[in-house]
ROBADO-486830 format. One record per residue (C-alpha): residue in one letter; x, y, z. Coordinates in pm, whole numbers, padded with zeros to 5 digits, always signed. Layout:
N
AXYZ;...
***
This chain:
99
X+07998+21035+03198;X+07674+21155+03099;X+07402+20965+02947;X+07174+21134+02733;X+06816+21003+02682;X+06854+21026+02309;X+07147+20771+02409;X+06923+20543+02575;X+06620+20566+02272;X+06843+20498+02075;X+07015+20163+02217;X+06673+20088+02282;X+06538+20103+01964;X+06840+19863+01819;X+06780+19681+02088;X+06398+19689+01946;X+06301+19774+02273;X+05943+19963+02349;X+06030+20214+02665;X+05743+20514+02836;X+05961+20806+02910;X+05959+20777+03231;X+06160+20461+03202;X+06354+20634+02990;X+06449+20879+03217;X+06548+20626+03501;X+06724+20428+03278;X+06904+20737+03171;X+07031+20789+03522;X+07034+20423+03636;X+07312+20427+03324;X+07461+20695+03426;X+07541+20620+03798;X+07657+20277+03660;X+07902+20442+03432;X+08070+20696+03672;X+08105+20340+03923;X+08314+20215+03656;X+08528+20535+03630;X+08559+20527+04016;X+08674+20092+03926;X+08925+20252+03689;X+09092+20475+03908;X+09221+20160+04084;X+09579+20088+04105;X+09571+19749+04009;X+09948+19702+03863;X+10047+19446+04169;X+09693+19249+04164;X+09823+18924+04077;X+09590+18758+03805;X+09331+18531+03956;X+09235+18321+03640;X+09381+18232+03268;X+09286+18085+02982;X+09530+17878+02918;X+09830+17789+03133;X+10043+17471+03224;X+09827+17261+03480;X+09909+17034+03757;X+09767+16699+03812;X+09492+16923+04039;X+09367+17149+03791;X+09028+17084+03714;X+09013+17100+03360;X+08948+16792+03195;X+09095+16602+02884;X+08971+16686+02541;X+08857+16382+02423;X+08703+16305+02061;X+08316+16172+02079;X+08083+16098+01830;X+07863+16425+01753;X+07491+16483+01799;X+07290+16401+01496;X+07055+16657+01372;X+06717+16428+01460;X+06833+16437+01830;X+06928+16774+01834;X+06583+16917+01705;X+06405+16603+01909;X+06250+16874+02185;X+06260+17137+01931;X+05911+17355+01981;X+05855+17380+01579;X+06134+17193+01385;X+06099+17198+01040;X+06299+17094+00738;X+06576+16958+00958;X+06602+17328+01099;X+06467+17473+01439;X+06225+17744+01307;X+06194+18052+01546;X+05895+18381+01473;X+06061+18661+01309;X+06202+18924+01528;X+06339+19183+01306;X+06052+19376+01097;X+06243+19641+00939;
***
C-alpha cells in the first residue's frame, strides 16, 4: 500500500498537526513500510493459533481477575483536588480546536 503525502497532510492537519516537508516525506514512507509489514502479518495462516486472551470467560479459583465489588464513588471536590485550574466544579483545559 502506498501512502501518498497528501495522505499524510491531511491526517496531519485533523490531527492539527504542524509538519516541514521533509517530515512529511519520511513520514510518508515511515507509513508506508509500516503498512506493507502489516500485509506481510496478514498473510499469516493463523486458523490453528489457539487464542491467548478473552474478555470474558469462566475462571478458576487462579484467575487473576478480581471481584466486582460496590464502593462508595469519588466526590467531585476530591476528584478536581490536584486539578491545575478547576473551576465551577469542572476541570478547565486551553482550547485546542480553533476552527
Amino acid at each position: 500500500m502506498k501512502i501518498t503525502e497528501s495522505q499524510v497532510r491531511y491526517v496531519a492537519d485533523l490531527a492539527n498537526l504542524k509538519l516541514a516537508d521533509e517530515e512529511i516525506g519520511r513520514l510518508s514512507k515511515d507509513l508506508d513500510e509500516i503498512l506493507t509489514h502489516i500485509e506481510t502479518l496478514n498473510e499469516l495462516d493463523t486458523s490453528n493459533v489457539q487464542p491467548m486472551a478473552q474478555v470474558s470467560f469462566d475462571a478458576d479459583e487462579s484467575a487473576t481477575l478480581r471481584e466486582d465489588h460496590e464502593r462508595a464513588t469519588l466526590g467531585n471536590e476530591a476528584a478536581l483536588a490536584n486539578a491545575p485550574q478547576p473551576g465551577s466544579g469542572y476541570y478547565k483545559v486551553p482550547k485546542v480546536i480553533e476552527r
